[in-house]
N, C-alpha and C positions, 0 to 999 in steps of 0.2 A: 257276557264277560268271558264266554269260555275262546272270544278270538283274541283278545289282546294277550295274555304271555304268549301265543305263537307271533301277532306281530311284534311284541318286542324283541322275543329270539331272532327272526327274517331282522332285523332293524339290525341287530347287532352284526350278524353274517355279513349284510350290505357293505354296514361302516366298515369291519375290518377286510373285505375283498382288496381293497387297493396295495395294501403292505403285504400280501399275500401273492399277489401279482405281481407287485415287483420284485419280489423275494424270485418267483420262479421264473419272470422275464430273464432275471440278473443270472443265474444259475445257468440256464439255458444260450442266454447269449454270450459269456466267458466261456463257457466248456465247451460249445460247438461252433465258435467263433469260425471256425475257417469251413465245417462241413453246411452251413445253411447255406441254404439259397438267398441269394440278394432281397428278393423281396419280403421272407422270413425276416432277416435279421434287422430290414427296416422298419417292420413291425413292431420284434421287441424292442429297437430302440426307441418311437415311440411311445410305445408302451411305458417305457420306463421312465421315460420324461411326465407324463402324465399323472402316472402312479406315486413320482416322487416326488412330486408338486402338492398333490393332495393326500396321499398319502398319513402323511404326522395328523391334518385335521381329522380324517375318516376315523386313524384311532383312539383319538383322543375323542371323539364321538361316540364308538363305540362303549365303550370304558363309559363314558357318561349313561349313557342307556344302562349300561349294565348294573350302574349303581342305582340308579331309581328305579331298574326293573327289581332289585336286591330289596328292596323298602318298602315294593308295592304290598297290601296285603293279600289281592287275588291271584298272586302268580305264585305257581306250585314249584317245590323245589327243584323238579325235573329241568323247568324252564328257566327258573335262576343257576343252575347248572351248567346247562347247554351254552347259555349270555355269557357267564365267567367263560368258561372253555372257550367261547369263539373270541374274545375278549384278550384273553391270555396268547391268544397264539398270533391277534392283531399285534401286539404290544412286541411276543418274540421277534416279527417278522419286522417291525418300525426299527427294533434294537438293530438288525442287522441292517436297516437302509442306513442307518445311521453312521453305520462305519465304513458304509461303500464309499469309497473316492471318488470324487467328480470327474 
């Protein structure tokens, strides 16, 4: 028992990478728009196609792990901590996809 709260922490990291990715794709490809290199800036742009595609499900995934890892009773509160915290900051970074204009 002592490997499942680390895997449900790793599970929640996973789910919210994508909205954290695009958060820094987006950031990176408006602010150095003119100084990348071509091949960089094809990158984050699909990058960002991607990430904002899947993106809403990965956090809303997350957020779901978080709450059943929250109920479980062998997961310690370090680990229900760690869920919320990566959790919370998938949800910041979905807010912000949310207001990027297409």
């Amino acid at each position: 028992m002592t490997r499942r709260p680390w895997l449900l922490v790793l599970a929640v990291l996973a789910l919210g990478l994508p909205s954290v990715a695009f958060v820094l794709s987006h950031v990176l490809l408006v602010r150095l728009k003119d100084q990348l290199p071509e091949w960089l800036g094809l990158v984050l742009a699909w990058t960002l196609v991607f990430t904002s595609m899947f993106g809403t499900f990965t956090t809303a995934g997350a957020v779901l792990v978080a709450i059943v890892g929250s109920f479980l009773s062998g997961v310690s509160g370090k680990s229900k901590a760690l869920m919320w915290v990566f959790a919370a900051v998938s949800v910041l970074a979905f807010l912000y996809l949310a207001q990027v204009r297409p």
